[in-house]
N, C-alpha and C positions, 0 to 999 in steps of 0.2 A: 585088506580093510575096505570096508563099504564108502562110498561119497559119506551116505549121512553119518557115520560114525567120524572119520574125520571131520566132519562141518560141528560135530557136537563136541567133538574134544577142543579143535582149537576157539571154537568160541566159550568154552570153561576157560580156557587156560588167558583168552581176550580179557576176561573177565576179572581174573584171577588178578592179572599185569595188574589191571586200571584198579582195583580196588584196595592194593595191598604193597605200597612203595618198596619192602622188604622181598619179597616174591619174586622165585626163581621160577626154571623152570623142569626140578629134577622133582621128580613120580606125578609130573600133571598129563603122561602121555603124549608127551608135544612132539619127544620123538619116535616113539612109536611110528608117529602120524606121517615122517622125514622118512624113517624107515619105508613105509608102504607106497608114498609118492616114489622113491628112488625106485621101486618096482611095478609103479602104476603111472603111466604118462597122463591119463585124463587127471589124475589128483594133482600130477605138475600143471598142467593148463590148467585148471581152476583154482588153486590153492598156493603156487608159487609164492603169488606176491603176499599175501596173508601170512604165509610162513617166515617169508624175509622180512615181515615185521615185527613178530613176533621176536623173532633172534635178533634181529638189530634192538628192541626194547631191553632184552634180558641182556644182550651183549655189554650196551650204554649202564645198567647199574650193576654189574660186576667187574669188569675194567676198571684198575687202578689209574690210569689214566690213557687218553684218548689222543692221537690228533689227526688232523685233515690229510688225506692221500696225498695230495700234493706236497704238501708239509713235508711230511716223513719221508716222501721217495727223495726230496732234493735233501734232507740231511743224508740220508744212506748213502745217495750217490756221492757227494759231499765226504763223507766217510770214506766210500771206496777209493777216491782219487788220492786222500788224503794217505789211507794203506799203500796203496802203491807207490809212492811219493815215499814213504819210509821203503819201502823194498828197494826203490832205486836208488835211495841214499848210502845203501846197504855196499852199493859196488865203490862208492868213493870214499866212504871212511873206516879208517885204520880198524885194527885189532884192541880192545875185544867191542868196542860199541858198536861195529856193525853186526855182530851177533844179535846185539841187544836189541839194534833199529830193524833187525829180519824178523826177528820174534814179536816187535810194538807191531809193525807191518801186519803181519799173522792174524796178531790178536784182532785187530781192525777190521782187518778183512773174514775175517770169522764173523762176526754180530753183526756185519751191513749186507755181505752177499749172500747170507741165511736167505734171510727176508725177500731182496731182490729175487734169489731166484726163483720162491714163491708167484712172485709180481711176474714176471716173465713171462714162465709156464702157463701160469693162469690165464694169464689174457691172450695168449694164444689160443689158450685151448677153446675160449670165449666166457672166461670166469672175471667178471668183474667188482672191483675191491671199494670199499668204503673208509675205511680206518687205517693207521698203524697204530700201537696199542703197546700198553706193558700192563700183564694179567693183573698178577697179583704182587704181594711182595715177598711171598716164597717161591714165585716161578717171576723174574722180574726179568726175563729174556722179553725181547720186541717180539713182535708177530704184525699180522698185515689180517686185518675182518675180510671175509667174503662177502661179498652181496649175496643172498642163500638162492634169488630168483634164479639168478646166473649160475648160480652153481649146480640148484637143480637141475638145469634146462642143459648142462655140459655130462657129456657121455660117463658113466663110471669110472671107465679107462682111462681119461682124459685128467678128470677128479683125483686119482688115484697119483695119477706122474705127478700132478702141482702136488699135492703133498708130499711126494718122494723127492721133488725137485733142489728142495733148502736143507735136506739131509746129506744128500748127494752132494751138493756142493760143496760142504762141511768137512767130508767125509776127505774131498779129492784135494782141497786147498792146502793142508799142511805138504801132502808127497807132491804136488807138484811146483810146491816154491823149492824143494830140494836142490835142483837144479841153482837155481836163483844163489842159493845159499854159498856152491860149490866153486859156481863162476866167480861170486865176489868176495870168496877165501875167507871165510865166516868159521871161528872158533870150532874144535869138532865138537864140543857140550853144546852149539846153538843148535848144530843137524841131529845131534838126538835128540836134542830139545822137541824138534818139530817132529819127529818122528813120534816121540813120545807121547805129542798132541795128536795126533791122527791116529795114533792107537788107540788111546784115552777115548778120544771122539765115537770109536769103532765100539770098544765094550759099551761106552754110554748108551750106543744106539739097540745094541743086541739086549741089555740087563733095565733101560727106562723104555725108548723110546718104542721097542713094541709092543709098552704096556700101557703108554700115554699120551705120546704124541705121535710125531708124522709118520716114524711106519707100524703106527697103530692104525692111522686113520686110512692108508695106504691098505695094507690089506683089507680094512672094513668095505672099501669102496672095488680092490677088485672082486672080492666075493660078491659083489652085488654086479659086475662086469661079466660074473663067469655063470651067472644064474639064468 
């Protein structure tokens, strides 16, 4: 894509935002334009920050709701202590409710360390965040905004793991509480239990998430790693 054709779509789509409070930004070409910068660095050096505003505008009215980085990472973290905190209650109380407190555990640390390990990954890589967020109320999971400046300006490859990173942890958290479970003589219905979740998690990811989410967007970004 040309400079002037990108400077002419996203000042349509500029346009578009401020004129029409309803206005997204699906067939206004906006990412077309994400597309050709991820394969044109002078369109990152000129157009970055233009772009992260444009998505942080569309981001802000389609977000069921929104709140401050800080915010959200100290309830997460807050969460995770609090999961783990059930995992370790897990070893001093009887049968069967420490099944039950392995599995509250689980559930806890599934919906906090998603996200975290999003936040992680990313800002290692040098991806820096804005929001935590809950989309809509048919996908009403949390998620973490990227800042798009930073995201553009972070390698493909880099792109690619932060999206893979909140899968991955997803994926590894049920089998490796097993252990956990074993030591503190947890009902054998809790360790299928968790088994069961890790499996679940596994089809979810192979039958949604390569067609939607993180390792949707995981492949998107290494094909643009491998080009």
């Amino acid at each position: 894509m040309e400079r002037s054709e990108a400077e002419r779509v996203l000042s349509a789509v500029e346009e578009r935002l401020a004129s029409d409070p309803s206005a997204g930004l699906a067939g206004s070409g906006f990412w077309k334009v994400v597309s050709a910068a991820k394969q044109t660095p002078e369109l990152v050096a000129e157009f970055a920050e233009r772009i992260a505003a444009i998505d942080r505008a569309a981001f802000e009215r389609w977000a069921l709701l929104t709140v401050p980085l800080r915010v959200g990472t100290a309830v997460a973290l807050v969460g995770t202590v609090l999961g783990l905190v059930l995992v370790g209650l897990a070893y001093s109380t009887p049968e069967p409710w420490n099944g039950l407190i392995l599995l509250a555990g689980t559930g806890v640390l599934l919906v906090t360390t998603h996200c975290l390990a999003h936040l992680v990954v990313g800002r290692l890589a040098g991806i820096r965040f804005t929001h935590w967020f809950i989309g809509t109320i048919a996908r009403p999971q949390p998620g973490v905004k990227t800042d798009y400046a930073t995201y553009l300006t972070t390698t493909a490859k880099r792109r690619a793991w932060m999206h893979a990173s909140g899968a991955l942890v997803s994926k590894i958290l049920p089998f490796a509480l097993l252990p956990a479970g074993f030591i503190a003589g947890v009902p054998g219905w809790a360790t299928v239990l968790l088994v069961v979740v890790g499996v679940v998690s596994i089809i979810t990811d192979i039958l949604w998430s390569t067609r939607v989410s993180d390792w949707k967007k995981f492949r998107r970004e290494m094909s643009f790693a491998n080009r």
